[in-house]
Backbone and ligand atoms as CSV (ligand in chain L), in Angstrom:
chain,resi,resn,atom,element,x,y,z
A,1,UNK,N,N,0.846,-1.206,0.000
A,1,UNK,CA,C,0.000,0.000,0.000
A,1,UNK,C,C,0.884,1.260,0.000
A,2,UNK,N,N,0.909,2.064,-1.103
A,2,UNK,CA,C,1.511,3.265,-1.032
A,2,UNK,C,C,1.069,4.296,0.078
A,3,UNK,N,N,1.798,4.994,0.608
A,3,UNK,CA,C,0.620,5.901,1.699
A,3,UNK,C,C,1.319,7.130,1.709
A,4,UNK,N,N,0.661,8.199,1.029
A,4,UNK,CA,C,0.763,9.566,0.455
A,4,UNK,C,C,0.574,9.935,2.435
A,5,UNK,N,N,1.881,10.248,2.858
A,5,UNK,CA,C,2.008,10.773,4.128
A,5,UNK,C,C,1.921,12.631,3.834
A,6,UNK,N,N,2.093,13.285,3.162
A,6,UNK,CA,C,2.268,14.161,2.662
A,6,UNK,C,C,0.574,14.717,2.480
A,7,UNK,N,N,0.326,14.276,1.363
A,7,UNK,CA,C,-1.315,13.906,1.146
A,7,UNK,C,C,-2.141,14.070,2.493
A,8,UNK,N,N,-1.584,13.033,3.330
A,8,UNK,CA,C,-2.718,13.167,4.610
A,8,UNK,C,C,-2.764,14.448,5.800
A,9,UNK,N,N,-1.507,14.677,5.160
A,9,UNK,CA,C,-1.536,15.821,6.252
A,9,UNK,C,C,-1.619,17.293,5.986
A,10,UNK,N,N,-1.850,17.077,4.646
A,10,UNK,CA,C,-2.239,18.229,3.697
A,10,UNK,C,C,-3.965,18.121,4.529
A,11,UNK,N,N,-4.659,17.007,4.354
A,11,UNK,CA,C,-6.267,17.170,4.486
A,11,UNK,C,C,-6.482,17.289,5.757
A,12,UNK,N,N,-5.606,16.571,6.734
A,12,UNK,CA,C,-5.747,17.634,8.339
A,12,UNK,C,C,-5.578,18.722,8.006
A,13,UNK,N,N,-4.960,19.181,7.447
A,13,UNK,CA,C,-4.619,20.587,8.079
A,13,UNK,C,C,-5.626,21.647,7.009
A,14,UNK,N,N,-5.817,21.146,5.928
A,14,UNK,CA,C,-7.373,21.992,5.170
A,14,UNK,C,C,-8.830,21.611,6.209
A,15,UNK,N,N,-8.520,20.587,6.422
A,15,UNK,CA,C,-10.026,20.198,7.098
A,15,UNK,C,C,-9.927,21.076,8.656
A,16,UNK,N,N,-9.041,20.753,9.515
A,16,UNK,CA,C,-8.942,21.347,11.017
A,16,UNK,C,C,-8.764,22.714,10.640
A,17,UNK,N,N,-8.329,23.537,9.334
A,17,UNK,CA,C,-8.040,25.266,10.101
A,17,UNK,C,C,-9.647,25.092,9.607
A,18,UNK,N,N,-10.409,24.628,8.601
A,18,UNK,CA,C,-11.696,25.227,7.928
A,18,UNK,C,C,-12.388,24.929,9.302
A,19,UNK,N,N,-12.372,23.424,10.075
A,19,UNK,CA,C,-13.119,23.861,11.650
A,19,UNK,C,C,-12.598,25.013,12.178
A,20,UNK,N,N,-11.643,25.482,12.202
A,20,UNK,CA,C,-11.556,26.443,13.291
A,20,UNK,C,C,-11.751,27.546,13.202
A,21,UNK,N,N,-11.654,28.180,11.597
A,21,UNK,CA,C,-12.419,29.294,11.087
A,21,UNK,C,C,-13.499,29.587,11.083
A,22,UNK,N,N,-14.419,27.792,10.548
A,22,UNK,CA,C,-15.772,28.416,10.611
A,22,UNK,C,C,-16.512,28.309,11.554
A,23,UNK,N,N,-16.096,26.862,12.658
A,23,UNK,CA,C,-16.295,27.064,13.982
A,23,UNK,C,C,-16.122,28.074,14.846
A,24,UNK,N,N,-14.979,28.691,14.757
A,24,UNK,CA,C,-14.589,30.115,15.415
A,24,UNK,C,C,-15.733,30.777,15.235
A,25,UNK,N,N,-16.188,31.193,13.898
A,25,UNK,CA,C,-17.134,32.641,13.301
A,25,UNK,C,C,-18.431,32.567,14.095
A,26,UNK,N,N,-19.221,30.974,14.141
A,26,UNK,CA,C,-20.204,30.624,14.500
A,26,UNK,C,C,-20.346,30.638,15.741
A,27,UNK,N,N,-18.829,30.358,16.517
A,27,UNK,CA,C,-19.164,30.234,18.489
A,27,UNK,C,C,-18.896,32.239,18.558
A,28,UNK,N,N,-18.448,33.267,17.882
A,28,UNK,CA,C,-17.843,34.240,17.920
A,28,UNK,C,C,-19.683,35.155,17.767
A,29,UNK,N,N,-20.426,34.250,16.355
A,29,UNK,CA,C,-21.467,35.107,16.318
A,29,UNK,C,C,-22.775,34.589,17.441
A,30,UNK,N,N,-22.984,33.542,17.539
A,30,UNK,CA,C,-24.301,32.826,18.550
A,30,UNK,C,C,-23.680,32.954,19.898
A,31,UNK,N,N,-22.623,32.761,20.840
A,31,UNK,CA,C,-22.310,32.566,21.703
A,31,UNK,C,C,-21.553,33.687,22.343
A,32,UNK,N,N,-20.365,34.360,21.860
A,32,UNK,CA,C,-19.307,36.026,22.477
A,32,UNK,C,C,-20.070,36.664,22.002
A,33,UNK,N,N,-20.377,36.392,20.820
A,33,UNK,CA,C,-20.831,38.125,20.458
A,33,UNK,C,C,-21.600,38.561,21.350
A,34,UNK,N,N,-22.921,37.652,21.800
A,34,UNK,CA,C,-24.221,38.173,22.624
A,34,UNK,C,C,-23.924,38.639,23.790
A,35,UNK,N,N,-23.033,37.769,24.400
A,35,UNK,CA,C,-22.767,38.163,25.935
A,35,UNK,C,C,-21.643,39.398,25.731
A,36,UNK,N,N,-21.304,39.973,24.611
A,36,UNK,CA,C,-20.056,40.767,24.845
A,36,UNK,C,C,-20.874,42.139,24.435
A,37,UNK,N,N,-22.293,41.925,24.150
A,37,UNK,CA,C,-22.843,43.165,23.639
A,37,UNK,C,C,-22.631,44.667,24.845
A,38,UNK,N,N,-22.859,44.056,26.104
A,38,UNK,CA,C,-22.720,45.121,27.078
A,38,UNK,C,C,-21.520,45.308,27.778
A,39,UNK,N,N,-20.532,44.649,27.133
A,39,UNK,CA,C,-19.084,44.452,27.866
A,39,UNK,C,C,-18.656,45.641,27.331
A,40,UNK,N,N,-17.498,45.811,27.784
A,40,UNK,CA,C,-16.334,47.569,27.539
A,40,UNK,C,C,-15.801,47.125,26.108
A,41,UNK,N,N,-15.573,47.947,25.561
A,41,UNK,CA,C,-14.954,48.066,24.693
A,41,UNK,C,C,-13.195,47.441,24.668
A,42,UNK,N,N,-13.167,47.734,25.417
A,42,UNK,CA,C,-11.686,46.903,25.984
A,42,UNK,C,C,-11.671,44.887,25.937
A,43,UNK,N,N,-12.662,44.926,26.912
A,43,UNK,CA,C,-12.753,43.626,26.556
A,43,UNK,C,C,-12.890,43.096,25.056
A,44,UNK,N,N,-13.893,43.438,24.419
A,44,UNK,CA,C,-14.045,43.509,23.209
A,44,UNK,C,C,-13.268,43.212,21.825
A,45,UNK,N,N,-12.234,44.050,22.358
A,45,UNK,CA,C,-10.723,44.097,21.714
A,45,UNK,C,C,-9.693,42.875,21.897
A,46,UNK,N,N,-9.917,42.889,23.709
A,46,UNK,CA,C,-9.047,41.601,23.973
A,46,UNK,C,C,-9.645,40.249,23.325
A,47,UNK,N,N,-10.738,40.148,23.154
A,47,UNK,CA,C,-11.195,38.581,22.456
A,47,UNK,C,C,-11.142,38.519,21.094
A,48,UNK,N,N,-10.705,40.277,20.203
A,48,UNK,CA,C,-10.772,40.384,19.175
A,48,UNK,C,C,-9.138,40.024,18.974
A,49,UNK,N,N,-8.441,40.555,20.159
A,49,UNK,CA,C,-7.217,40.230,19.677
A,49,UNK,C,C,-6.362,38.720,19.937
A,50,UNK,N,N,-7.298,37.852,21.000
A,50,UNK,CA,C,-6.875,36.658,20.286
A,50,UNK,C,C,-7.492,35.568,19.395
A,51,UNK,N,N,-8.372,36.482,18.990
A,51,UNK,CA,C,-9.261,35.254,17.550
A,51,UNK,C,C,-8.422,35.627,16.478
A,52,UNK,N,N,-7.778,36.758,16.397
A,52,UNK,CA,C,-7.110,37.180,15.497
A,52,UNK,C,C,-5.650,36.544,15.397
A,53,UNK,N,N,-5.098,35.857,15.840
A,53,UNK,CA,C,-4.298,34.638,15.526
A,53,UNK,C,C,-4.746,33.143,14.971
A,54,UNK,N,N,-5.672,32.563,15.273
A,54,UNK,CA,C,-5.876,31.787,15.031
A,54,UNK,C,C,-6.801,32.034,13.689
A,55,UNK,N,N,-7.373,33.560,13.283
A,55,UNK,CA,C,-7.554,33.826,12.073
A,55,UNK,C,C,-6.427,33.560,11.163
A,56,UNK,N,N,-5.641,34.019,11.144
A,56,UNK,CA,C,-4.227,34.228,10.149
A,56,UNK,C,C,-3.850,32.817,10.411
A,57,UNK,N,N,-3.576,31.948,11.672
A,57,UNK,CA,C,-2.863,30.650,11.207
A,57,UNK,C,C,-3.951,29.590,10.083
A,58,UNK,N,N,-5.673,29.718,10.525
A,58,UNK,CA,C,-6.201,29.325,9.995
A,58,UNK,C,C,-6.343,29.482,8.387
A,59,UNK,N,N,-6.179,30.846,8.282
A,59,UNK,CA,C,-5.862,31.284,6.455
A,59,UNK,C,C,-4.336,30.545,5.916
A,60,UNK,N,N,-3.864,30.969,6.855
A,60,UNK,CA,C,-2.392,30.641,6.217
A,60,UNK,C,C,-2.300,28.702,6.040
A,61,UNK,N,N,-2.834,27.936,6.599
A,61,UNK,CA,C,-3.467,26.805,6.917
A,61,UNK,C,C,-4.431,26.251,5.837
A,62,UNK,N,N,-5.286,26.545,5.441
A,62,UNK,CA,C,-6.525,26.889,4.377
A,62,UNK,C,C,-5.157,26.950,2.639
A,63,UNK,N,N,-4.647,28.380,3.007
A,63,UNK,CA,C,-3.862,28.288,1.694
A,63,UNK,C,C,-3.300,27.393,1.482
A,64,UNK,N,N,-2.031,27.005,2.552
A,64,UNK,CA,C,-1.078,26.255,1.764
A,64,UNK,C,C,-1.620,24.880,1.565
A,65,UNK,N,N,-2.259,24.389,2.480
A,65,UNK,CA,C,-3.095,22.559,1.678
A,65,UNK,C,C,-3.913,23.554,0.634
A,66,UNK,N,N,-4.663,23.788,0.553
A,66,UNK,CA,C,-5.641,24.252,-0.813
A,66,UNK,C,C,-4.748,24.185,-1.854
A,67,UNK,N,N,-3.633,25.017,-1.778
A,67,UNK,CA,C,-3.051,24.939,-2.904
A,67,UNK,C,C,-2.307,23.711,-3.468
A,68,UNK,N,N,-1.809,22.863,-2.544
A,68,UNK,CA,C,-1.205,21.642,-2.139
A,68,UNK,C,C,-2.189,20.894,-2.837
A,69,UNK,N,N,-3.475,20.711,-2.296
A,69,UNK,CA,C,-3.962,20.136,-3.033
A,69,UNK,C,C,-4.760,20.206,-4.553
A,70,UNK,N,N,-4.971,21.105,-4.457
A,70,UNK,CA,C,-5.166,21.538,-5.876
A,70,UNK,C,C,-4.190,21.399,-6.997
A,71,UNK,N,N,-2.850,21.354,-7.011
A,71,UNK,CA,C,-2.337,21.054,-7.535
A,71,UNK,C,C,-1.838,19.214,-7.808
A,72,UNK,N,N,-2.392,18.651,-6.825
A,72,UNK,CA,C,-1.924,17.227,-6.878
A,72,UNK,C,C,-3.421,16.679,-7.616
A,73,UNK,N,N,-4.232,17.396,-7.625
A,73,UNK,CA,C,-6.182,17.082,-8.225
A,73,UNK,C,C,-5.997,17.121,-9.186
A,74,UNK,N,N,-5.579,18.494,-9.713
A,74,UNK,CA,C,-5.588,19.036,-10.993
A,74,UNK,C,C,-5.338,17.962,-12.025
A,75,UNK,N,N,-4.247,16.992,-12.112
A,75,UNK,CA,C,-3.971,15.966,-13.302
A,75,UNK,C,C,-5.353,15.087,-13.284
A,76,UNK,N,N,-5.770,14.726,-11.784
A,76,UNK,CA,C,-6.634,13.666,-12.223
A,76,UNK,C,C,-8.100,13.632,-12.514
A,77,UNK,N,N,-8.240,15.631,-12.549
A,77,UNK,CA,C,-9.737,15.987,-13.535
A,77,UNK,C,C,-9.537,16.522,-14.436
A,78,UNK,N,N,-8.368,16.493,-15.223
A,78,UNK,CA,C,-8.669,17.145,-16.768
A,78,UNK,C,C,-9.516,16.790,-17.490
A,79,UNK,N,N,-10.254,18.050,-18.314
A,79,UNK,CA,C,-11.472,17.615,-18.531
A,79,UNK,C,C,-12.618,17.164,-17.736
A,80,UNK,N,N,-12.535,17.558,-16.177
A,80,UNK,CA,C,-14.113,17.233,-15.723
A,80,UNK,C,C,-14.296,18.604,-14.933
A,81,UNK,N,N,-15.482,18.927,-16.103
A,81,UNK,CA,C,-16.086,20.620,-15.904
A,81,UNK,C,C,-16.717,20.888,-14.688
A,82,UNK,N,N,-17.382,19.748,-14.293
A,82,UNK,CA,C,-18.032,19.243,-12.634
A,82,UNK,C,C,-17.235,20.297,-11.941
A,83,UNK,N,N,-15.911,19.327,-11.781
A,83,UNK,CA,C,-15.082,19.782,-10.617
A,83,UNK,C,C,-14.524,20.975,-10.876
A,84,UNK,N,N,-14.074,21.364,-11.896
A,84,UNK,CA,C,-13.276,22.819,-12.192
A,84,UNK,C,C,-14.249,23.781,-11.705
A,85,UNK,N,N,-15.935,23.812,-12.293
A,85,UNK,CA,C,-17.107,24.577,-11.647
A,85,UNK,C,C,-17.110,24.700,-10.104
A,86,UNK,N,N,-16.900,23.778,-9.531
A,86,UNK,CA,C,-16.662,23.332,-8.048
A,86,UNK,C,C,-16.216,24.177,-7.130
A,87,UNK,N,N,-15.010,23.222,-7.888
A,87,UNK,CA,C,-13.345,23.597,-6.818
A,87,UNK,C,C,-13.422,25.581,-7.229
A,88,UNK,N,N,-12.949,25.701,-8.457
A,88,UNK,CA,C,-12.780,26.994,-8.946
A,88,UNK,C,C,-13.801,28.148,-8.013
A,89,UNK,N,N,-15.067,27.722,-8.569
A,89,UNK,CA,C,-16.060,28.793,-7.649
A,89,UNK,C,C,-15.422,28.872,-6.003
A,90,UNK,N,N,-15.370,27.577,-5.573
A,90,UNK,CA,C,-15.373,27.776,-4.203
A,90,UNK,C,C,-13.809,28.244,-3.786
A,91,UNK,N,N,-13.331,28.425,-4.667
A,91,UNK,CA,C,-12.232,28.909,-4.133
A,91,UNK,C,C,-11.989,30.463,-4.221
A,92,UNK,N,N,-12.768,31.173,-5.337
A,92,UNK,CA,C,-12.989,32.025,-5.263
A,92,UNK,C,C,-13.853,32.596,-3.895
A,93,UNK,N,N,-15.023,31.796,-3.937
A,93,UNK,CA,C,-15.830,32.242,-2.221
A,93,UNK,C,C,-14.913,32.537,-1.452
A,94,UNK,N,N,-13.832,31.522,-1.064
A,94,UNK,CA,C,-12.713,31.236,0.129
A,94,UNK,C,C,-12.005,32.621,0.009
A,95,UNK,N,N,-12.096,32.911,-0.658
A,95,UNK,CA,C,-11.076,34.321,-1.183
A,95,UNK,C,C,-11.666,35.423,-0.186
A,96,UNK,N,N,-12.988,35.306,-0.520
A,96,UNK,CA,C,-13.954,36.259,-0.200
A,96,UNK,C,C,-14.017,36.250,1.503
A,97,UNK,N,N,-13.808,34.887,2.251
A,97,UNK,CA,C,-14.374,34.762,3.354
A,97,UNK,C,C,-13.109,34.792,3.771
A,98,UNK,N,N,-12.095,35.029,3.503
A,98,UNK,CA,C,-10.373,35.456,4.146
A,98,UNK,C,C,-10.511,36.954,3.834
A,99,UNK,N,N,-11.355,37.468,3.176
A,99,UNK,CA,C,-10.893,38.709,3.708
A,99,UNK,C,C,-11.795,39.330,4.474
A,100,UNK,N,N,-13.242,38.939,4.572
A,100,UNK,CA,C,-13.938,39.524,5.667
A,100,UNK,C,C,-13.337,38.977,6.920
A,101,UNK,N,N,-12.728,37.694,6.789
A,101,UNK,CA,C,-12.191,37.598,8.167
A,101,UNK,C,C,-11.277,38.263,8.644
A,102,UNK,N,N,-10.899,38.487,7.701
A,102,UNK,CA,C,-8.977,39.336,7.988
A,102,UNK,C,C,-9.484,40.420,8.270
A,103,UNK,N,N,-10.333,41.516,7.641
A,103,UNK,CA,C,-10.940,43.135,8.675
A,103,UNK,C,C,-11.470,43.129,9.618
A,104,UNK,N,N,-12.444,41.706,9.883
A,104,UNK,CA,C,-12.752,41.644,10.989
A,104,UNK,C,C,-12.190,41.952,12.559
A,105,UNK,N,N,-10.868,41.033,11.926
A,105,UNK,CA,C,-10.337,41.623,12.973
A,105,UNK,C,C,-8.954,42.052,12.681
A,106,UNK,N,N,-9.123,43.090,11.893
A,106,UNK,CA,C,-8.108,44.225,11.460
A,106,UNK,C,C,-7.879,45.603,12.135
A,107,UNK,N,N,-7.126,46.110,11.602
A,107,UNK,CA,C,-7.459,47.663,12.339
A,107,UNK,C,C,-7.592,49.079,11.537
A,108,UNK,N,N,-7.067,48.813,10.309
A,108,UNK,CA,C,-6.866,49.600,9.427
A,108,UNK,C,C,-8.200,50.386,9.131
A,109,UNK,N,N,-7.665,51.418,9.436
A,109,UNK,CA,C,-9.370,52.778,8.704
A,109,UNK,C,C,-10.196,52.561,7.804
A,110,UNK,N,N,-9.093,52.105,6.443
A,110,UNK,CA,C,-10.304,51.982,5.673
A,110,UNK,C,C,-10.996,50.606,5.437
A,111,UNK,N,N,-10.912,49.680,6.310
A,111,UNK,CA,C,-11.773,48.539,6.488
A,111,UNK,C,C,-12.851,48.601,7.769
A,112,UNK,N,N,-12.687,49.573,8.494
A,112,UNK,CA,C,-13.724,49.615,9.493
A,112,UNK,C,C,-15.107,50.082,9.401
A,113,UNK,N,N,-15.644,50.421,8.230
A,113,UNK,CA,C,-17.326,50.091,8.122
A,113,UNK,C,C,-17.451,48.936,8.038
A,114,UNK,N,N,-16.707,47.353,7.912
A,114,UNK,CA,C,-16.961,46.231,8.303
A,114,UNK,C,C,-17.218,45.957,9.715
A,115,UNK,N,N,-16.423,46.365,10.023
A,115,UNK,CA,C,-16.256,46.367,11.878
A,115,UNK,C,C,-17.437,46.662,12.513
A,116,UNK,N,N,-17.968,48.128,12.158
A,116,UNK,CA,C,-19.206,48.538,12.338
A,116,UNK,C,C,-20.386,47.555,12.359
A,117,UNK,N,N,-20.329,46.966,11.033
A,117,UNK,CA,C,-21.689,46.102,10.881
A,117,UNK,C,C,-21.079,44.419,11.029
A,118,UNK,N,N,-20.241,44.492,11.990
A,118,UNK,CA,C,-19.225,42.933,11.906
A,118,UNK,C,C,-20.406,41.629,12.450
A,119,UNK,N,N,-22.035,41.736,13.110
A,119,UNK,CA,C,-22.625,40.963,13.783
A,119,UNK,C,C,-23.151,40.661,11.611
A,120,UNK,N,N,-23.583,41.545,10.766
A,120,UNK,CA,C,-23.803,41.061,9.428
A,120,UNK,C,C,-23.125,40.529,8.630
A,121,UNK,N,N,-21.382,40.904,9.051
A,121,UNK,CA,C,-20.655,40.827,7.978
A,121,UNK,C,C,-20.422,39.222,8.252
A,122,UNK,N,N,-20.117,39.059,9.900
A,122,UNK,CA,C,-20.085,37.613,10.221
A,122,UNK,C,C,-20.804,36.661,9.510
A,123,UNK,N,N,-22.223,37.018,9.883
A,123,UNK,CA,C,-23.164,35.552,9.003
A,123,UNK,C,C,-22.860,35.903,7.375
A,124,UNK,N,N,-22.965,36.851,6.669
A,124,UNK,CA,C,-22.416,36.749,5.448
A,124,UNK,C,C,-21.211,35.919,5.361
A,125,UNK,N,N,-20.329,36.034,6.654
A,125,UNK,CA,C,-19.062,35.253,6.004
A,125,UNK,C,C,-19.248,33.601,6.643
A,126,UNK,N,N,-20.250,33.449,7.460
A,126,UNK,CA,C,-20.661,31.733,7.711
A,126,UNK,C,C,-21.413,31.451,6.997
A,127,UNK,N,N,-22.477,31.995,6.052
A,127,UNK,CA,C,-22.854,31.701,4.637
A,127,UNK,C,C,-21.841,30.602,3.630
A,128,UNK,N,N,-21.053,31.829,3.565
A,128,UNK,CA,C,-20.311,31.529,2.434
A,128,UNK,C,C,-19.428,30.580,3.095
A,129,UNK,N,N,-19.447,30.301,4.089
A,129,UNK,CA,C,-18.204,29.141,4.590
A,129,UNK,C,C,-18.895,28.195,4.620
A,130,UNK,N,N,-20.480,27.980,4.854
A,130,UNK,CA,C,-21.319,26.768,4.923
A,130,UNK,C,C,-21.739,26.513,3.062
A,131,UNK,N,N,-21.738,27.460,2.777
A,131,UNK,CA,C,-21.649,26.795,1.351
A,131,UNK,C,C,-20.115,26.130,0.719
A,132,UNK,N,N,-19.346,26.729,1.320
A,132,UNK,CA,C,-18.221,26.252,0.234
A,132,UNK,C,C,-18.112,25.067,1.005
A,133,UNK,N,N,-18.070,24.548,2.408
A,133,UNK,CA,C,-18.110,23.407,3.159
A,133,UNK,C,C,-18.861,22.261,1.737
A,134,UNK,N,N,-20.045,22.575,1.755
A,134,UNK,CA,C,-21.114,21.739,1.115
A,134,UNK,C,C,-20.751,21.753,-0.537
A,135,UNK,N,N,-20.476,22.565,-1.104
A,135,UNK,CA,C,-19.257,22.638,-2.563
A,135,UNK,C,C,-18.472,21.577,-2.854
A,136,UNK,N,N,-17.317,21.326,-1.651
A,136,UNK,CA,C,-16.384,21.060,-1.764
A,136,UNK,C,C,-16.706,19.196,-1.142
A,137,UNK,N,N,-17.398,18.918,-0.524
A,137,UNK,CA,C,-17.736,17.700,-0.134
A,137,UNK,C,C,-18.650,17.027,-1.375
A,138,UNK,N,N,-19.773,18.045,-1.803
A,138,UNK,CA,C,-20.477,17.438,-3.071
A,138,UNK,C,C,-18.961,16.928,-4.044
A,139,UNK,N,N,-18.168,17.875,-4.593
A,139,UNK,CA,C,-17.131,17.803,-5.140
A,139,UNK,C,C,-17.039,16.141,-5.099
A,140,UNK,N,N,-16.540,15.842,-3.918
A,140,UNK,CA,C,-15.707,14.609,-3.431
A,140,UNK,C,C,-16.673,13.284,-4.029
A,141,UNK,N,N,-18.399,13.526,-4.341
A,141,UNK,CA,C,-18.925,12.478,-4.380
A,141,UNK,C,C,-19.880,12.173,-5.492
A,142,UNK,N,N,-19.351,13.559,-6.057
A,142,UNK,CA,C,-20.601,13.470,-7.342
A,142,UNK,C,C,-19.360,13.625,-8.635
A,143,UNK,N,N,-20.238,13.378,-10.127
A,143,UNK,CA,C,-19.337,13.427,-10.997
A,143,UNK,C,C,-18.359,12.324,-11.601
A,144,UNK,N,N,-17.978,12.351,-12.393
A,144,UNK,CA,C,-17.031,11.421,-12.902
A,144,UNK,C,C,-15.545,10.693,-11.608
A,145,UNK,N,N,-15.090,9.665,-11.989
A,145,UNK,CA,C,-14.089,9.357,-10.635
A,145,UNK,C,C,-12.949,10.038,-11.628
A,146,UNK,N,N,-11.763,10.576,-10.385
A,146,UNK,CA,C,-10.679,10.767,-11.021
A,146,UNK,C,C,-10.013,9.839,-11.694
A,147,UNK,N,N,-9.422,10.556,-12.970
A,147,UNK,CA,C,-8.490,9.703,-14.025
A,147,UNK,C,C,-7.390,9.012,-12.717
A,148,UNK,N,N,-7.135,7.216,-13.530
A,148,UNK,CA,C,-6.045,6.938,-12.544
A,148,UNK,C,C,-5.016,7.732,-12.334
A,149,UNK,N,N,-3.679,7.967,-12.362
A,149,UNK,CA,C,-2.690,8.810,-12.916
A,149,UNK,C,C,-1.453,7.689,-13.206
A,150,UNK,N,N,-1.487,6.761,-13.046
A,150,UNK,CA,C,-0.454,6.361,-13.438
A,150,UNK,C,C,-1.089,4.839,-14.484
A,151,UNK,N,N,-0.971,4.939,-15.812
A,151,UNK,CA,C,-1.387,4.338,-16.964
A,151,UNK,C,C,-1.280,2.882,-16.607
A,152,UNK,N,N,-0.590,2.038,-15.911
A,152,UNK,CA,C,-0.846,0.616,-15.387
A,152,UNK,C,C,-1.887,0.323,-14.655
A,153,UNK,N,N,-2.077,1.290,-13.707
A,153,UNK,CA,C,-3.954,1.153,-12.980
A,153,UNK,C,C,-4.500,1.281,-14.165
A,154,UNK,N,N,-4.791,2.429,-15.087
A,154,UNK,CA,C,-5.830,2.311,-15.974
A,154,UNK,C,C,-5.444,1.168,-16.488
A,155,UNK,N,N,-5.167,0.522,-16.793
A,155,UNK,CA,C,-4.950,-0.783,-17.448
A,155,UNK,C,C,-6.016,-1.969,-16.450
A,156,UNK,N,N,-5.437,-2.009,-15.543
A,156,UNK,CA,C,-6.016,-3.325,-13.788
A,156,UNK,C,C,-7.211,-2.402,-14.374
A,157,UNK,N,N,-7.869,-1.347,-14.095
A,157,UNK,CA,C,-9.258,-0.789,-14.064
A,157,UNK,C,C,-10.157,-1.235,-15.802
A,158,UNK,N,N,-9.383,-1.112,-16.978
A,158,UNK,CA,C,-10.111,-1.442,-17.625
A,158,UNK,C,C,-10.450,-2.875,-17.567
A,159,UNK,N,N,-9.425,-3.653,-17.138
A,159,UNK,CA,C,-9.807,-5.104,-17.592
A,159,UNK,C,C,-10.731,-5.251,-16.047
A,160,UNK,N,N,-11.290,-4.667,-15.075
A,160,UNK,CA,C,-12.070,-5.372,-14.224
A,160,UNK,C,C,-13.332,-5.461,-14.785
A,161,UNK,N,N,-14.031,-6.539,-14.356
A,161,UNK,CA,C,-15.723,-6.705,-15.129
A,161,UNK,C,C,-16.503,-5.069,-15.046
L,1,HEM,C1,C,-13.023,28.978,3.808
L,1,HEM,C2,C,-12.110,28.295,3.133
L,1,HEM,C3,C,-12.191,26.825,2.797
L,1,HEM,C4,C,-12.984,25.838,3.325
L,1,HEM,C5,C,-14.067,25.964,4.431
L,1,HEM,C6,C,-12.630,24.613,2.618
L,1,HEM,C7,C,-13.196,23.375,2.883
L,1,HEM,C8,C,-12.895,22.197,2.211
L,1,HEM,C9,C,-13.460,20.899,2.523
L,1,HEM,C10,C,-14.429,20.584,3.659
L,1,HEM,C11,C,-12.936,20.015,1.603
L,1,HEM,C12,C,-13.245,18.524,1.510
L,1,HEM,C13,C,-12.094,17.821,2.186
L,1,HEM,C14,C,-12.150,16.341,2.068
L,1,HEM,O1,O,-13.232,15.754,2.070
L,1,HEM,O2,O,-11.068,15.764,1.988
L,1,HEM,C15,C,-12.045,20.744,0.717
L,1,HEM,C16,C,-11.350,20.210,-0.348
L,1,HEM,C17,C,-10.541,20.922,-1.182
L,1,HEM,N1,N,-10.180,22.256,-1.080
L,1,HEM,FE1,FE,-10.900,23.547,0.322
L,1,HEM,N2,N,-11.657,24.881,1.681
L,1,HEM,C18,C,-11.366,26.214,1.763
L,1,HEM,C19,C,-10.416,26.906,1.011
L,1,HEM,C20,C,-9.681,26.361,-0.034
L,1,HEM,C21,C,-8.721,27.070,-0.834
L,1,HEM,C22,C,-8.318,28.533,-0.610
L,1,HEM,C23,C,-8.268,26.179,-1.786
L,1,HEM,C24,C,-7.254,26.371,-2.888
L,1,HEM,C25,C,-6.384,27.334,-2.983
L,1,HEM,C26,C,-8.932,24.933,-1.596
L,1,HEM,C27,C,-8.754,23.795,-2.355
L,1,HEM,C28,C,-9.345,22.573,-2.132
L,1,HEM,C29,C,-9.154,21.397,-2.970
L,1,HEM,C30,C,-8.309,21.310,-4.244
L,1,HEM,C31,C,-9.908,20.364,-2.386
L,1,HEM,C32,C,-10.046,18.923,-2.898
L,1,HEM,C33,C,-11.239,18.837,-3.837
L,1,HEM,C34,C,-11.443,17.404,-4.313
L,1,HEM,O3,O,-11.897,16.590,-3.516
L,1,HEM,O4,O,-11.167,17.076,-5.454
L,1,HEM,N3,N,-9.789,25.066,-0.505
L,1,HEM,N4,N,-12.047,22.076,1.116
């Protein structure tokens, strides 16, 4: 049995930061946010300033398997429009939901009318994280199977009944 050690720890580490991003957003909007509505502003900051690490390791986490894997996929859907529609869209979303996360808890001036409306911008950005979740798993189960990649399996695969 070959065992792509590399491979597996590419999909921990896409699968565990995407829990902890989108888990984060969801315990951050139903659970802190509410109780932090009448808290100081100070506090506020302090819970902003440590979600805001585990934002950036989680992106930085997200990128490098995404890309990792996307590039090891790529040979074995050429030609399947399925998945390029898929993967492609949802990676564009992902784009989208790293950067509302990243102002979220940013500081910079001209990103703070996010900040302002951050209890909307949140579920906009667990939207789009519960869709690309559901994207990217359809991905895995619908559609054509990936091409073997190495031309001796396709061989064992054509001759099975
Ligand atoms: C919010 C951000 C993201 C979330 C929540 C997310 C979530 C997921 C999930 C749940 C899977 C299925 C994992 C599995 O069953 O093994 C997956 C697969 C994948 N993701 Fe992401 N992802 C995100 C961002 C990205 C980015 C930025 C890239 C590329 C740069 C990427 C590329 C891929 C690829 C290539 C796959 C494998 C698709 C296949 O099965 O053929 N993802 N992602």
């Amino acid at each position: 049995m070959d065992l792509d050690l590399l491979g597996i720890v590419s999909r921990w580490l896409h699968i565990g930061s995407a829990i902890v991003l989108l888990g984060g957003a969801i315990c951050l909007k139903f659970v802190v946010g509410p109780v932090l509505q009448n808290q100081s502003q100070e506090l506020k900051d302090a819970v902003r300033g440590r979600w805001k690490r585990f934002v950036h390791a989680a992106i930085a986490g997200l990128l490098l398997s995404g890309i990792y894997n996307y590039i090891q996929a790529l040979p074995l859907h050429r030609g399947d429009g399925l998945w390029h529609a898929m993967v492609d869209t949802k990676i564009v979303l992902a784009l989208g939901v790293f950067f509302l996360a990243s102002v979220l808890v940013g500081r910079s001036k001209g990103t703070q009318k996010f900040r302002d409306n951050a209890a909307q911008w949140t579920t906009i950005s667990i939207l789009l994280g519960l869709l690309i979740v559901a994207m990217s798993g359809l991905v895995k189960v619908v559609g054509p199977k990936p091409k073997a990649a190495d031309p001796a399996a396709e061989k064992v695969d054509a001759a099975k009944p």
